[in-house]
C-alpha positions in Angstrom: 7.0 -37.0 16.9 6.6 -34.1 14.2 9.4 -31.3 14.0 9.0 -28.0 12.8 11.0 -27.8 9.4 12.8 -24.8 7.3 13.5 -24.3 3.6 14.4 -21.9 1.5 12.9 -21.3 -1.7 14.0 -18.7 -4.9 12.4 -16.7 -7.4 12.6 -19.7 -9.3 10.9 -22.1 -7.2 13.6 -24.1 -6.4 14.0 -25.5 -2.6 17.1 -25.5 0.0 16.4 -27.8 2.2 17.6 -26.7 5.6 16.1 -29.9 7.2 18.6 -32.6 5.8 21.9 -33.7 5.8 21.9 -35.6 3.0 20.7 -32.9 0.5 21.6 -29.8 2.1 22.1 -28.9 5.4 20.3 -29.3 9.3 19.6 -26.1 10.8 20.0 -26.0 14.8 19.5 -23.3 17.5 16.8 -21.7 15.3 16.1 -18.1 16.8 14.0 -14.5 16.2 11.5 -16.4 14.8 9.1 -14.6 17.6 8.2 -11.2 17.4 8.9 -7.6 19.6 7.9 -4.0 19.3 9.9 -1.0 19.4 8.0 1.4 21.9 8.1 4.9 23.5 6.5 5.9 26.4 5.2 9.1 27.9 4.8 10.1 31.3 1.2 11.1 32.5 0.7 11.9 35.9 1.3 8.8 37.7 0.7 6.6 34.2 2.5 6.1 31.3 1.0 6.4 27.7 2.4 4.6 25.1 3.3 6.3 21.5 5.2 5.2 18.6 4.6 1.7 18.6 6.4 0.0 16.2 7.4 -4.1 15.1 11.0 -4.6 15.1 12.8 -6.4 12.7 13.1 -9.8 13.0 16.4 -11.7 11.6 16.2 -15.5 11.4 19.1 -17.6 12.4 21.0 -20.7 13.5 23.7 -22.7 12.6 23.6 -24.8 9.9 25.3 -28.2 9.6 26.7 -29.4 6.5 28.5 -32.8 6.2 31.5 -31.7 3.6 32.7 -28.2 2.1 30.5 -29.5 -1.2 27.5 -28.9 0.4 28.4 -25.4 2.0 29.6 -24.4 -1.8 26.1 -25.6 -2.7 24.4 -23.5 -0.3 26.4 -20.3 -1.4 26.1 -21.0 -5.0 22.1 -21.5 -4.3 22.2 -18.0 -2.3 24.0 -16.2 -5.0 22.0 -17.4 -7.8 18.7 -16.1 -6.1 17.6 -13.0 -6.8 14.5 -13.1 -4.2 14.4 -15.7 -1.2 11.9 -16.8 1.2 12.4 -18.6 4.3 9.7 -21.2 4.2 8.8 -22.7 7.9 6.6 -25.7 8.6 4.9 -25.8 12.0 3.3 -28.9 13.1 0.3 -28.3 15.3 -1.3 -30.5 17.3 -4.2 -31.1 14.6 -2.4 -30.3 11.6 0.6 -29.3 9.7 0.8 -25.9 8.5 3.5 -23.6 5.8 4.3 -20.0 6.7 6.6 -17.6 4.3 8.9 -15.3 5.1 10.8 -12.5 2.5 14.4 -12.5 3.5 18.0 -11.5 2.5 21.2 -13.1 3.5 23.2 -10.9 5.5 25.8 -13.9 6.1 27.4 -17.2 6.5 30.7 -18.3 8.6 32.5 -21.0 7.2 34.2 -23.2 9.8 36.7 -25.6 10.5 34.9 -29.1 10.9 33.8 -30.4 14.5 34.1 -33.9 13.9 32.0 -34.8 11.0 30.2 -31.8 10.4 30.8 -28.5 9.8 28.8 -25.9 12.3 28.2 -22.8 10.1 26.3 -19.4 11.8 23.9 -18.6 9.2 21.9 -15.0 9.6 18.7 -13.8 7.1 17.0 -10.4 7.4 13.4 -10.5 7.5 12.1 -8.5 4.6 8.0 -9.0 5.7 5.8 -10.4 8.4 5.1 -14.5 8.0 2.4 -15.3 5.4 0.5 -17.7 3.9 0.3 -18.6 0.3 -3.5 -19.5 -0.3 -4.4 -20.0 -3.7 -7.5 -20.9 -5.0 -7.7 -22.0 -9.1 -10.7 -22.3 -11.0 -11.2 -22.9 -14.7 -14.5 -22.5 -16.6 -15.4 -24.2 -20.1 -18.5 -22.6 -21.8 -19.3 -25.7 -23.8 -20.3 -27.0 -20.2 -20.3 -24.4 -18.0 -18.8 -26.1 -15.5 -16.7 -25.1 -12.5 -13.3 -26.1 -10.8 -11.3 -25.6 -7.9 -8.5 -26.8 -6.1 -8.1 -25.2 -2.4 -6.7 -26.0 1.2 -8.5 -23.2 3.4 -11.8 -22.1 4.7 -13.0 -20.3 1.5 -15.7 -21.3 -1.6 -16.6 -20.2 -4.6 -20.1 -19.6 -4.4 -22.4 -19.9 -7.8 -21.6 -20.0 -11.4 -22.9 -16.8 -12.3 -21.2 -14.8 -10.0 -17.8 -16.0 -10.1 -17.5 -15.1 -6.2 -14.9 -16.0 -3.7 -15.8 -15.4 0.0 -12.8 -15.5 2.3 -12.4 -14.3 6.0 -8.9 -12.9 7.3 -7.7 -14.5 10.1 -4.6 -13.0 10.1 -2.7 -10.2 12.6 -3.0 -7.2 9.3 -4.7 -6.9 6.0 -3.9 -9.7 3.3 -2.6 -8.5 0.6 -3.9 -10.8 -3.2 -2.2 -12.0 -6.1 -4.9 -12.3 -9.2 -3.8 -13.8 -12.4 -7.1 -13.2 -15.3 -6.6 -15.3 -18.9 -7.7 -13.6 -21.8 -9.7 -12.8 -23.8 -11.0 -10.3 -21.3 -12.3 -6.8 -22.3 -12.3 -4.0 -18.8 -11.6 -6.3 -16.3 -12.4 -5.5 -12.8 -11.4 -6.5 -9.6 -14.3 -6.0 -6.9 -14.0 -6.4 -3.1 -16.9 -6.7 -0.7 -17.1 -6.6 2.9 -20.5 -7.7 4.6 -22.3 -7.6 1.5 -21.2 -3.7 0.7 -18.7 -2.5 -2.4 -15.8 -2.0 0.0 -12.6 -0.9 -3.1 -13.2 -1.8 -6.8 -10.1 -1.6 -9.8 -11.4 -1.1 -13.1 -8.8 -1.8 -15.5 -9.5 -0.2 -19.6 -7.3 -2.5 -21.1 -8.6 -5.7 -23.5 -6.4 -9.2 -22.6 -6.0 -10.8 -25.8 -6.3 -15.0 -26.0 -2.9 -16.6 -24.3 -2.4 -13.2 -22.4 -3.0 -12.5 -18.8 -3.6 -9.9 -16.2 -1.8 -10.4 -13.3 -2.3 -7.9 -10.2 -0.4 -7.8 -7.0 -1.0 -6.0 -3.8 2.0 -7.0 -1.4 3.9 -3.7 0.4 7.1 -3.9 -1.5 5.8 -5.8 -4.4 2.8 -3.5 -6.3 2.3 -4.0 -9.8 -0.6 -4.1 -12.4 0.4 -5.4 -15.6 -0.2 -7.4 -18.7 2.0 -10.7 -19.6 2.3 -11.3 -23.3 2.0 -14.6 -25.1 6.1 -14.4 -25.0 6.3 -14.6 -21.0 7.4 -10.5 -21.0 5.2 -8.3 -19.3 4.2 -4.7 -19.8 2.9 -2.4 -17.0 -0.3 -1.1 -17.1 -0.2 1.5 -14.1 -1.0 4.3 -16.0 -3.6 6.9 -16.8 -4.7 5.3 -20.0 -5.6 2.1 -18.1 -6.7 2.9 -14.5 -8.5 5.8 -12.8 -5.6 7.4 -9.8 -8.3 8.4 -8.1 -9.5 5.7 -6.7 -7.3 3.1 -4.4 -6.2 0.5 -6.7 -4.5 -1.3 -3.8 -7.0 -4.2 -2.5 -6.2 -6.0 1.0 -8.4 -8.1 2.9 -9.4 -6.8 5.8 -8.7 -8.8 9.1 -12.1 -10.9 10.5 -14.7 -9.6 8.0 -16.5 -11.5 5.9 -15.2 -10.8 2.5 -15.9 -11.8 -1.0 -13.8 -10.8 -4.2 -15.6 -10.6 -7.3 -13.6 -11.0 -11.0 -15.5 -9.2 -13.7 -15.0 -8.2 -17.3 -17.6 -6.6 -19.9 -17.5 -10.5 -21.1 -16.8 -14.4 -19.8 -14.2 -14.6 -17.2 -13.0 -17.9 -18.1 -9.9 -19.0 -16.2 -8.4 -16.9 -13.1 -6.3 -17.4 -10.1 -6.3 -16.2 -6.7 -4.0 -16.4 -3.7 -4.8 -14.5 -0.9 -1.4 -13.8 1.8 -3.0 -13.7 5.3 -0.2 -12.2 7.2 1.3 -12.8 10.9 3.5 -11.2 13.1 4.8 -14.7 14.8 3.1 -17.8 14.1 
């Protein structure tokens, strides 16, 4: 029989297994991994109307079994040495096996006494965003052949060569926010989204991406940035008036069930990009 599993996974990339003894710990008792709202409610007559409707917070727990003091040290020293942690949860459905995220914070771990073997540890994370999916989708073109790749796992295509389109529906519970990584050379780059066949939000970025450079754009809530990554793996911010118009709304989300496509354009060749869209839930 499949079990659901849990991880947790750094800035870094590196993995805490929270399914396994052996190299880290087993998680029990899992709980708030389900969703509530926060409401307030108005008397009308003989009715009540609800206002202020808001999701509550939702902090992940359990207790965590570890099988000597080395391995809770190791789970501390992996905490500590994190700057950003999600709380990665793998749900097995009955036709398939699917990953959610979740942006959390450790708010804290008590250290017991052992009960026979083990040691039973309360273990408690914030919830810092809804659940999400990480979908990305790759695709590298080589002008000598003009030939196009892609590597995805979801219900999306690129459609022809010379548009460079991907066409994506939402099925999440809100608007997905994108991450977009462009390799240079790129001169104006723009980032166009469509919804049923109409310019729905459109960044235009004055900037040139030299070879070895990229563009990277992100749209999550607490996480906004348009910036530039230099050949030496620093990066330099290009929210400003010299490179985009403040006008406009440079913030692009898919919106939820509507049939979408995102178009990445320059004033030449977009060669090599990367796009993950982050369809979000509120319990999955």
């Amino acid at each position: 029989m499949k079990v659901r599993r849990f991880l947790l996974e750094n800035e870094k990339g590196q993995r805490y297994r929270l399914d396994s003894l052996n190299e880290g710990c087993f998680l029990t008792s899992p709980s708030n991994l389900g969703y509530s709202y926060e409401s307030d409610f108005e008397r009308l007559g003989y009715n009540f109307i609800e206002n202020n409707r808001k999701i509550e917070q939702k902090n992940p727990s359990g207790t965590a079994y570890f099988k000597s003091y080395d391995k809770v040290k190791e789970f501390i020293d992996f905490i500590e040495n994190s700057i950003k942690l999600k709380w990665i949860y793998i749900v097995p459905y009955d036709s398939t096996e699917k990953t959610y995220y979740r942006d959390v914070s450790m708010i804290r771990l008590d250290k017991t006494e052992k009960e026979g073997k083990w040691l039973a540890c309360p273990v408690e994370f914030a919830g810092l965003s809804l659940w999400y999916e990480e979908n990305t989708v790759i695709y590298t073109i080589t002008p000598q052949t003009d030939e196009i790749r892609w590597d995805f796992k979801w219900d999306s295509k690129f459609s022809d060569y010379d548009s460079r389109n991907l066409q994506y529906v939402n099925k999440g519970h809100t608007d997905a926010p994108i991450l977009v990584q462009m390799d240079g050379h790129l001169v104006n780059p723009r980032i166009e989204l469509y919804v049923d066949g109409e310019l729905y939000q459109s960044v235009k970025i004055t900037v040139e991406i030299q070879e070895y450079e990229k563009l990277l754009y992100g749209t999550k809530e607490n996480d906004f940035y348009i910036m530039k990554q230099n050949t030496d793996g620093t990066t330099t911010s290009l929210f400003d008036l010299d490179h985009i118009d403040f006008e406009n709304d440079n913030v692009i989300r898919i919106p939820v069930n509507r049939s979408c496509e995102l178009r990445l354009t320059a004033d030449n060749e977009v060669l090599n990009a990367q796009v993950t869209v982050l369809p979000q839930y509120k319990a999955v």
